[in-house]
PAGUPA-181632 format. One record per residue (C-alpha): x, y, z; residue in three letters; residue number from 1. Coordinates in steps of 0.001 Angstrom, whole numbers, always signed. Layout:
BEGIN
+---------+---------+---------+------+------+
:    east :   north :      up : resn : resi :
+---------+---------+---------+------+------+
:       X :       Y :       Z :  ala :  NUM :
...
+---------+---------+---------+------+------+
//
This chain:
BEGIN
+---------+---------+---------+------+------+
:    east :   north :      up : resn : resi :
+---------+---------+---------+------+------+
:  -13389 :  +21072 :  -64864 :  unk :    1 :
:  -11169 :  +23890 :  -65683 :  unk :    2 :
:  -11757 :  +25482 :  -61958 :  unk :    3 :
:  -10382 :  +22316 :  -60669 :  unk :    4 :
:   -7673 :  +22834 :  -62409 :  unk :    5 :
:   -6683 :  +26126 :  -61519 :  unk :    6 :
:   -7746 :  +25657 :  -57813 :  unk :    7 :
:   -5367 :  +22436 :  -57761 :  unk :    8 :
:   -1869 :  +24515 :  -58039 :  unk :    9 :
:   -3514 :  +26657 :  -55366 :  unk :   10 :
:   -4359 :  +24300 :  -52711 :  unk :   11 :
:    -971 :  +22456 :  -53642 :  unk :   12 :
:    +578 :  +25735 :  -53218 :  unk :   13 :
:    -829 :  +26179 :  -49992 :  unk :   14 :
:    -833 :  +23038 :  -48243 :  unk :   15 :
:   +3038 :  +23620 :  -49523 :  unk :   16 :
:   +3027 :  +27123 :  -47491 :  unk :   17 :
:   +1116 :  +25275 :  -43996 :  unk :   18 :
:   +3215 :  +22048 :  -44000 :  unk :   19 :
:   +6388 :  +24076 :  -44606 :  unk :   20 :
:   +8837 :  +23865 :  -40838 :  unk :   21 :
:   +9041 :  +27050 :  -39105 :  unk :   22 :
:  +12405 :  +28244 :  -38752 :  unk :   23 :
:  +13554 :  +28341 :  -34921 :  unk :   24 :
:  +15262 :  +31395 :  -33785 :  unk :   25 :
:  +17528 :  +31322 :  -30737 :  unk :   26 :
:  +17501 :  +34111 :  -28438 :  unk :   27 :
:  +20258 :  +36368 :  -27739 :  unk :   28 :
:  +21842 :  +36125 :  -24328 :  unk :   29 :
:  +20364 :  +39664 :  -24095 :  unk :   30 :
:  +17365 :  +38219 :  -24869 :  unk :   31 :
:  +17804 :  +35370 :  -22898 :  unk :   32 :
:  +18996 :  +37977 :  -19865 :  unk :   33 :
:  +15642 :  +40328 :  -20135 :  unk :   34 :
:  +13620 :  +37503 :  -19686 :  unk :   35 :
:  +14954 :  +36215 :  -17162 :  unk :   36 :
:  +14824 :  +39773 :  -15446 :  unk :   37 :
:  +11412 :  +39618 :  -15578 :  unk :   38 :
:  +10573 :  +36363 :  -14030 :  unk :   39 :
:  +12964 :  +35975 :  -11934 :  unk :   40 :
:  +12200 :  +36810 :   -7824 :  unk :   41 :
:  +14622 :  +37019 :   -4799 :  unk :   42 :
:  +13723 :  +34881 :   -1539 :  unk :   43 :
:  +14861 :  +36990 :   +1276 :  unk :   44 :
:  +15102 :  +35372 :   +4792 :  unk :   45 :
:  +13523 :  +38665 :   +6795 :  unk :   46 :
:  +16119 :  +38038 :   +9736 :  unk :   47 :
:  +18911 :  +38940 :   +7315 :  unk :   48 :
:  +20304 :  +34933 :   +7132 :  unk :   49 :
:  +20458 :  +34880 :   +3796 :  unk :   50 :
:  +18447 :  +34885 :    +394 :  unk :   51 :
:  +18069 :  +32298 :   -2840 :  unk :   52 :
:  +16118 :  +33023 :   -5967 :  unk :   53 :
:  +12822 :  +31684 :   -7479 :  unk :   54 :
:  +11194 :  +31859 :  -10812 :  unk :   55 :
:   +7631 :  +32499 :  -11280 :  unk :   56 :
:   +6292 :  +29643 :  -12968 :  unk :   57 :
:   +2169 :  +30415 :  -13103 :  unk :   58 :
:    -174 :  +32915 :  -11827 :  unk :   59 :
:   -4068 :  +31850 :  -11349 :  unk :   60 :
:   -6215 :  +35085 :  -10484 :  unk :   61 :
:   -3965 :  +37073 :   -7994 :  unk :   62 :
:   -1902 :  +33916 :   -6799 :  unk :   63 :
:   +1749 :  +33400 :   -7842 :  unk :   64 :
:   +3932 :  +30211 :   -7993 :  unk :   65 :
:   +7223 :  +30025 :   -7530 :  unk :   66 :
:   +9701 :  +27698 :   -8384 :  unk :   67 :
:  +12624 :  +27195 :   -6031 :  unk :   68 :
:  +15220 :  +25302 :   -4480 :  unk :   69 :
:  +14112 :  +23222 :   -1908 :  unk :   70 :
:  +16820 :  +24531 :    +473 :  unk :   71 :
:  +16400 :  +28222 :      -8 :  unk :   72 :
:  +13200 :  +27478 :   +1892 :  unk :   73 :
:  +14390 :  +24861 :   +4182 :  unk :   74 :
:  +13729 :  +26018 :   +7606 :  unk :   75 :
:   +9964 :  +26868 :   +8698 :  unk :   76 :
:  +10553 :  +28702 :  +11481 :  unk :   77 :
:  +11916 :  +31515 :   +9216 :  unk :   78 :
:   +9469 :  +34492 :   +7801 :  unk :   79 :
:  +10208 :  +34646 :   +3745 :  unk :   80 :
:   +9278 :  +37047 :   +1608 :  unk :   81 :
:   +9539 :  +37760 :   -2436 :  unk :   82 :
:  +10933 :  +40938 :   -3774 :  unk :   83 :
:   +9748 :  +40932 :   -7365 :  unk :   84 :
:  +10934 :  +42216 :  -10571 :  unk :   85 :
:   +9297 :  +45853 :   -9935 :  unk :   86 :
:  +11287 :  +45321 :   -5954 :  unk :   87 :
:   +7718 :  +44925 :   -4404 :  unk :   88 :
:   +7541 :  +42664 :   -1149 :  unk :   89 :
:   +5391 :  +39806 :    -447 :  unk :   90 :
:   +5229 :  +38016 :   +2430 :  unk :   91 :
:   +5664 :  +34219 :   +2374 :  unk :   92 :
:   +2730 :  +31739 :   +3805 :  unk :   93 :
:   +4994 :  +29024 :   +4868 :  unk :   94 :
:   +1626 :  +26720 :   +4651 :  unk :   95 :
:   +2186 :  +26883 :    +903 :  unk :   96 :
:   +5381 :  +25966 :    +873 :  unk :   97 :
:   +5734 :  +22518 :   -1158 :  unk :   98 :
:   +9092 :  +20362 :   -1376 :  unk :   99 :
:   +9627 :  +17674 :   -4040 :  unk :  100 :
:  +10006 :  +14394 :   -2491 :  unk :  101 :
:  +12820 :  +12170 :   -1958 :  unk :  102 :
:  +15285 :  +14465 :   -1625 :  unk :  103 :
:  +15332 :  +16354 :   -4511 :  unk :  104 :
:  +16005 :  +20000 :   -4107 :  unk :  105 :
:  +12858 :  +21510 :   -5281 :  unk :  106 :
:   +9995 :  +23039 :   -4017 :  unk :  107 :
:   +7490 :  +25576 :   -5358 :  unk :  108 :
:   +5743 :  +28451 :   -2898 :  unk :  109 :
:   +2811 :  +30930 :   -3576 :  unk :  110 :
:   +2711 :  +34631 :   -3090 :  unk :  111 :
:    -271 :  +36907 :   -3805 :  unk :  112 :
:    -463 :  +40364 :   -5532 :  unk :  113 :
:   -2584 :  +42427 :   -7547 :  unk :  114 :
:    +525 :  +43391 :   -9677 :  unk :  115 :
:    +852 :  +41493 :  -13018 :  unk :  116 :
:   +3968 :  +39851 :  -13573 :  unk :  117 :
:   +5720 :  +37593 :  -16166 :  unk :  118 :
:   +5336 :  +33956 :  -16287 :  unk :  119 :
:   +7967 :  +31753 :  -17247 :  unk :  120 :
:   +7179 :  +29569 :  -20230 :  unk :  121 :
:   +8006 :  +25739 :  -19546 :  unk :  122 :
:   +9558 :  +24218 :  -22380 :  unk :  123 :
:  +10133 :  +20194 :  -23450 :  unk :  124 :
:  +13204 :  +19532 :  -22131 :  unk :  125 :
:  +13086 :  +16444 :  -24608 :  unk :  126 :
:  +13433 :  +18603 :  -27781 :  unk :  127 :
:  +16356 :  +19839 :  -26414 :  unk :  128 :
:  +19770 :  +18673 :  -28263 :  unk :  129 :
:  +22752 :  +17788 :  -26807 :  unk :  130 :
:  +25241 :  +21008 :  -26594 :  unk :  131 :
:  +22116 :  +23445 :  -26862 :  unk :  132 :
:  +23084 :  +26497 :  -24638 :  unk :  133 :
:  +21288 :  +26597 :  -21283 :  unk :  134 :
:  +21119 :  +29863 :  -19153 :  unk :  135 :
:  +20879 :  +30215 :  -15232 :  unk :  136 :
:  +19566 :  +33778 :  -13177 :  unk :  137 :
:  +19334 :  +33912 :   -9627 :  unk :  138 :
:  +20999 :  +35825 :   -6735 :  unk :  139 :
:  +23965 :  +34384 :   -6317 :  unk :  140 :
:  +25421 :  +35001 :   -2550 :  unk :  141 :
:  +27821 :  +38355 :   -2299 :  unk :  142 :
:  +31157 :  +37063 :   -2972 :  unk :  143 :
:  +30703 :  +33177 :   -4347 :  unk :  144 :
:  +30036 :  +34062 :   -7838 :  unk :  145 :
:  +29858 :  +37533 :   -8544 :  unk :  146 :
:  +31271 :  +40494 :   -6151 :  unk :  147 :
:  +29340 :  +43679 :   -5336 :  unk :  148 :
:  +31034 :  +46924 :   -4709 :  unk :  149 :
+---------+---------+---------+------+------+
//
């Protein structure tokens, strides 16, 4: 009887300690920036059109997904390729090239490599309050957002 009651304040304790809410950091823009460095890849039109950006959203053996704008890949008859984080090219199968339907502007594309890059973790937009900060990286176009020199 008295190990009961000497274990009870412990498991009380504990189950205390488990049940507790974790405290939710937010990231720096730094942080934020970093990441986004790292999973972030330019889509580069090979005949010089133009470019958009992607983020890599999984990776299954040597096979990369990318998550796009459905417009940056819009026209099939164009070779694309993926300049990575590390500035490594990969050529584009157009075959894997998958747009949202109805309109929307989304599509996702594959790219292979033996290289291992970052994957983007998909949150819950849901948990997600009203006002929360929300951060965009791409490759904006020379001269619409940011200028080069």
């Amino acid at each position: 009887m008295r190990y009961l009651r000497a274990i009870s304040p412990a498991i009380i304790g504990t189950s205390m300690v488990v049940f507790q809410p974790l405290s939710v950091k937010a990231l720096s823009p730094v942080e934020v920036g970093k990441i986004a460095e790292e999973i972030t890849v330019l889509i580069n039109y090979k005949d010089n059109s133009g470019n958009g950006s992607g983020v890599i959203i999984n990776k299954e053996g040597n096979s990369y997904t990318v998550f796009t704008a459905a417009h940056v890949v819009a026209t099939p008859n164009l070779e694309y390729e993926i300049i990575a984080p590390d500035k490594q090219r990969y050529q584009v199968n157009y075959n894997t090239v998958k747009k949202l339907p109805n309109q929307i502007d989304l599509a996702i594309l594959k790219f292979t490599s033996n290289n291992n890059y970052k994957v983007a973790t998909i949150g819950d937009s849901n948990s997600s309050q009203k006002g929360t900060p929300a951060y965009l990286s791409g490759f904006p176009k020379t001269n619409r957002a940011i200028n080069k020199s």
